[in-house]
C-alpha positions in Angstrom: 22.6 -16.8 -19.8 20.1 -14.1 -21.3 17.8 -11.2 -20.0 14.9 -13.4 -21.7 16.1 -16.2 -19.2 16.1 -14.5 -16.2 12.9 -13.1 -17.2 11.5 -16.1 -16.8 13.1 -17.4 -13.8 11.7 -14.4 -11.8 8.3 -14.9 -13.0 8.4 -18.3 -12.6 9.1 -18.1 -9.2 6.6 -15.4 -8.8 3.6 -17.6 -9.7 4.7 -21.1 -9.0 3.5 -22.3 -12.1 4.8 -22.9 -15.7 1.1 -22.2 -17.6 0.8 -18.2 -16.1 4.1 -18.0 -16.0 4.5 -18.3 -19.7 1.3 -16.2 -19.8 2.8 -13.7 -17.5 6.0 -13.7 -20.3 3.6 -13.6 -23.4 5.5 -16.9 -24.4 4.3 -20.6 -24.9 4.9 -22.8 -21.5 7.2 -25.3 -23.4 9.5 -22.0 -24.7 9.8 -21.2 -20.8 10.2 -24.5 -19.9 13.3 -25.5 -22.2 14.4 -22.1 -21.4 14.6 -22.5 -17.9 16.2 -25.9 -17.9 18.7 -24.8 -20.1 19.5 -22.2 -17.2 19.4 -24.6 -14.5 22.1 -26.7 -16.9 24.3 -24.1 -17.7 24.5 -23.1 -14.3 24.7 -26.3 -12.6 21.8 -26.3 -9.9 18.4 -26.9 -9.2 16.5 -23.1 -9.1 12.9 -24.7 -9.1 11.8 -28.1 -7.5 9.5 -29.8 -8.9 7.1 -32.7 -7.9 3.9 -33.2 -9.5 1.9 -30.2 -10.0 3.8 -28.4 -7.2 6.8 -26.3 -7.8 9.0 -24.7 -5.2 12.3 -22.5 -4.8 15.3 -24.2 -4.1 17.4 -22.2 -1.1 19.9 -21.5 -3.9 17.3 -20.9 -6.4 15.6 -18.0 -4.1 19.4 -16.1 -3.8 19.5 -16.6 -7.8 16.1 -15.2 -8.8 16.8 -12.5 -6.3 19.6 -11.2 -8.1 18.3 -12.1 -11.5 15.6 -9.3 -10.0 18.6 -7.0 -9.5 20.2 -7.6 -12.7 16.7 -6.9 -14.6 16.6 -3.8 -13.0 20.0 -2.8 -13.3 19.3 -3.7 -17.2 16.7 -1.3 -17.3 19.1 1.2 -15.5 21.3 1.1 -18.3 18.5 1.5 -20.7 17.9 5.1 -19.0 21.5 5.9 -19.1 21.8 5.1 -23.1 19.0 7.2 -23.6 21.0 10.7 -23.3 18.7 13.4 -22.6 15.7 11.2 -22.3 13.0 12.4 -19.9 13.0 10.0 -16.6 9.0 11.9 -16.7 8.2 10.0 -20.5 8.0 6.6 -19.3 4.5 5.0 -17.7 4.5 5.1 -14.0 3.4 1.7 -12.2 2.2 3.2 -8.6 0.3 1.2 -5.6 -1.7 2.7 -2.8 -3.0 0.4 0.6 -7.0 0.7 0.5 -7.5 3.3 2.7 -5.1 6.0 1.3 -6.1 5.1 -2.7 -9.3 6.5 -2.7 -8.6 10.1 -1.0 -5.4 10.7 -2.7 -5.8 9.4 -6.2 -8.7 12.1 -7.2 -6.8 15.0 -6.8 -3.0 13.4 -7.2 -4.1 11.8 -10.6 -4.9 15.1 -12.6 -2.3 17.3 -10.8 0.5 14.4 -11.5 -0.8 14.4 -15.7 -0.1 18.1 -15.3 3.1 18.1 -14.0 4.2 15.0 -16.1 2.2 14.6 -19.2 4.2 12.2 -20.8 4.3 9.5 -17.7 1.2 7.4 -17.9 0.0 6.6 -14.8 -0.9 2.4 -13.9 -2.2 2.7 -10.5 -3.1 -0.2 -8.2 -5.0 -0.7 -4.7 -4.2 -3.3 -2.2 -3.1 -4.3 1.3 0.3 -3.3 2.4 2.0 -7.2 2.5 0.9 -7.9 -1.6 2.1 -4.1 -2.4 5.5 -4.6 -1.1 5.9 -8.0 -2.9 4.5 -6.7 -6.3 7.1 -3.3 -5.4 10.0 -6.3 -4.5 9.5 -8.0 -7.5 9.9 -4.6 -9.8 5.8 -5.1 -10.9 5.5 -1.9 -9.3 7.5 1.2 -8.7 6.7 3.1 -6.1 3.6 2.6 -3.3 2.1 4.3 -0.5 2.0 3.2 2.6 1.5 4.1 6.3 4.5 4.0 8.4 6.0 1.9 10.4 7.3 0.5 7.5 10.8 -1.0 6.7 11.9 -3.7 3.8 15.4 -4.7 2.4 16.4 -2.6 -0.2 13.2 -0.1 0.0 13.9 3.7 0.6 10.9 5.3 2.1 10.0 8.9 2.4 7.2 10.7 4.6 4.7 12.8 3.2 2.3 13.9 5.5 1.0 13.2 8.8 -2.8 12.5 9.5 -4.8 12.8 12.3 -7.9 10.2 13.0 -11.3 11.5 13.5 -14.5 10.1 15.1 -17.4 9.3 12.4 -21.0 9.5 14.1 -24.7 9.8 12.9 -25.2 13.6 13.4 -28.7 11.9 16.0 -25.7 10.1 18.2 -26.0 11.9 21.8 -21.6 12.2 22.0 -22.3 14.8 18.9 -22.7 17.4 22.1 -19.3 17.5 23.2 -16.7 18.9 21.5 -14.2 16.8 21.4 -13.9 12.9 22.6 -11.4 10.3 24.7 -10.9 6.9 23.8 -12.8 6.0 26.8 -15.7 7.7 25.5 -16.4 5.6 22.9 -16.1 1.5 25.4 -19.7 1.2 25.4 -20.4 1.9 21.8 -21.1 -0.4 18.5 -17.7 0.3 16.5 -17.0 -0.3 12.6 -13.8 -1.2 11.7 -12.4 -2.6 9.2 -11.5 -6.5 9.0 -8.7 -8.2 9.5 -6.1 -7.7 7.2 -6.1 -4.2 7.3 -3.1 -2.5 9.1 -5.5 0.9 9.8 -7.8 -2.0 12.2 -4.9 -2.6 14.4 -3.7 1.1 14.5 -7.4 2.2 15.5 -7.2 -0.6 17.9 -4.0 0.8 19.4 -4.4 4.1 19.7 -8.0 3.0 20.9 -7.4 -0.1 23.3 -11.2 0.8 24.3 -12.2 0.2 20.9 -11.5 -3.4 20.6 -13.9 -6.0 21.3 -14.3 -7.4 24.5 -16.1 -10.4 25.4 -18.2 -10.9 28.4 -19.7 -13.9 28.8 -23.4 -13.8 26.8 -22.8 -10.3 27.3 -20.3 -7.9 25.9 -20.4 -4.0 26.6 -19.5 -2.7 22.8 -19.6 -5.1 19.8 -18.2 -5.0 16.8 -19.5 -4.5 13.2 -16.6 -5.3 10.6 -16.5 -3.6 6.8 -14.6 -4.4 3.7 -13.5 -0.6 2.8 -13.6 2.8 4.9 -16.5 3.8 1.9 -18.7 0.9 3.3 -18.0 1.9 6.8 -18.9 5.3 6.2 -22.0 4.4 4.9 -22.7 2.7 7.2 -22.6 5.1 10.3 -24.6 7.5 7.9 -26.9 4.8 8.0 -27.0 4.8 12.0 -25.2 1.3 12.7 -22.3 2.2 14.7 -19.5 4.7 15.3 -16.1 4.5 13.6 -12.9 6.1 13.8 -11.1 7.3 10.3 -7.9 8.8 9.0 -9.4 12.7 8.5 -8.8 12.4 4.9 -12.0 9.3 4.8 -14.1 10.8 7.1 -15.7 12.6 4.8 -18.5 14.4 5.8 -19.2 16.5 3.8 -20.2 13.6 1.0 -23.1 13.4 2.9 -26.1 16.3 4.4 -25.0 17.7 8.0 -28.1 16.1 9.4 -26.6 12.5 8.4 -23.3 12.5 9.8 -20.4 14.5 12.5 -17.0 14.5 12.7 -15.2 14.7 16.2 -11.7 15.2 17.0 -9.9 13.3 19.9 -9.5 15.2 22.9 -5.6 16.5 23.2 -3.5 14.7 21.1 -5.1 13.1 18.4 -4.2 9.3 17.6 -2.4 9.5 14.1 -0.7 7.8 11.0 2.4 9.0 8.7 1.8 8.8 5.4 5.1 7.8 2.7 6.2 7.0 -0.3 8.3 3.8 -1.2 10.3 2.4 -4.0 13.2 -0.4 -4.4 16.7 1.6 -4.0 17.6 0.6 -7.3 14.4 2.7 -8.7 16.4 4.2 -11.8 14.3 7.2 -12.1 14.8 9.9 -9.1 13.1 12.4 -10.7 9.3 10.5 -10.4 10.0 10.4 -6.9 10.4 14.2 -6.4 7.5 14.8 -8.8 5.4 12.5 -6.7 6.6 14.1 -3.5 5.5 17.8 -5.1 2.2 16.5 -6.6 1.0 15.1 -2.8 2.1 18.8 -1.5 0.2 20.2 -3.9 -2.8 18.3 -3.7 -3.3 20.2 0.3 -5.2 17.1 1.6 -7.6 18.6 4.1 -6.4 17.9 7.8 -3.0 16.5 7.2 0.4 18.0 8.2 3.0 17.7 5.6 6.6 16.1 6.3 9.2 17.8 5.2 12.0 15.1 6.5 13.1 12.5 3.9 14.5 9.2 5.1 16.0 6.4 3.8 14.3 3.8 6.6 11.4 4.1 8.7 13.1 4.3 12.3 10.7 2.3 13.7 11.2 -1.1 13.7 7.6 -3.1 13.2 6.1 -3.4 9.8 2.3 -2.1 9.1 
């Protein structure tokens, strides 16, 4: 049994076929192929299933490839600890943001974090929060943000900051005279949100009940307008299509002239999310994690409260 081998295994069972998984391993598909037979031999099982073009994981095979995971880490582990002295900052960075934190925390993370760490190359990645924690599960990432609730096996999460969300609305929209706003305020309006998919949808929807479509007969009292990305939403209300509610962070205003669009806070307690970091708990480099956690400090988002508490679990038990 070799590193090479369980290499393979893992990414094998990653993409469920032999051609891009031999891609994936910069190798030729019959090299993988003998390679993982001769596994499968020498250990006396069947990891992988196979039956005509289809390929599954055996029940045994999913407990092997996860710790063949473990033991590629643990590999790399060692690598770090050989290395006496070596910078855990020196080494590229592999780190994952869901779609509606990416955009408003990457521009002014990015050059603070080359600053701060000039030797870690940064490979940064965008996508919902389920394909983020399998890419982060699988070791093709290191660490992600995410929006809490959020708890996985074997991931340590900690908070960040907290952020409020914000009502978006053509500056001409008659609810720019008050102050602030209720949920209730906004029943009878057309509302863009995000499709489904997207975890922010159902927290606006929760912290919003009045927000979510509702369906009377031919009729229904506020309809819904559905966007691929809080940018295209925003536009959107600047163009004069709806409402929206946004983390503060994406509301941005100010993107735009005053006579375009206002931003309105929720009256009393604002409806909010907590922002965090996550990475496997076998992540052999601590010190990225506190550099990350100082960068996002020092980057003062506009609006958000920073969290000072770290944690090794989210204490809530639902997943975003």
């Amino acid at each position: 049994m070799t590193l090479t081998e369980l290499r393979y295994i893992v990414a094998l069972a990653h993409e469920r076929h032999f051609g891009r998984a031999a891609e994936a391993c910069f190798v030729s598909q019959p090299t993988l192929s003998v390679a993982v037979r001769k596994l499968e031999d020498e250990l006396g099982v069947a990891i992988f299933e196979r039956s005509g073009s289809d390929l599954t994981v055996t029940p045994i095979g999913e407990r092997i490839v996860a710790q063949a995971q473990r033991a590629l880490e643990e590999a790399d582990a060692v690598k770090q600890l050989a290395k006496t002295g070596k910078d855990q900052l020196s080494g590229p960075l592999r780190l994952g943001a869901i779609y509606t934190i990416g955009p408003y925390l990457f521009p002014p993370l990015i050059p603070l974090l080359h600053r701060l760490a000039p030797n870690m190359p940064l490979v940064i990645e965008e996508s919902f929060t389920t394909l983020l924690t399998g890419k982060l599960k699988r070791g093709e990432l290191d660490v992600i943000v995410i929006s809490l609730p959020f708890d996985e096996p074997g991931i340590v999460t900690l908070p960040l900051y907290r952020e409020p969300f914000v009502v978006l609305l053509p500056t001409s929209h008659p609810l720019t005279e008050r102050e602030t706003l209720r949920a209730g305020d906004l029943a009878d309006e057309a509302m863009l949100l995000l499709g489904a998919g997207h975890c922010f949808r159902d927290q606006v929807i929760e912290a919003c009940p009045d927000c979510a479509p509702r369906h009377h007969g031919a009729d229904q009292s506020n309809h819904i307008v559905e966007g691929g990305s809080l940018e295209t939403i925003r536009h959107m209300v600047a163009s004069g299509m709806g409402i929206t509610v946004l983390p503060c962070t994406a509301a941005g205003a100010d993107r735009y002239a005053k006579r375009l669009l206002t931003i309105r806070r929720f009256t009393g307690k604002a409806p909010y999310r907590d922002v965090a970091l996550a990475w496997r708990a076998s992540f052999p480099r601590p010190k990225v994690i506190d550099v990350l956690r100082e960068t996002v400090v020092a980057c003062n988002l506009t609006c958000t409260e920073s969290i000072v508490r770290p944690t090794r679990k989210s204490a809530v038990k639902r997943s975003c």
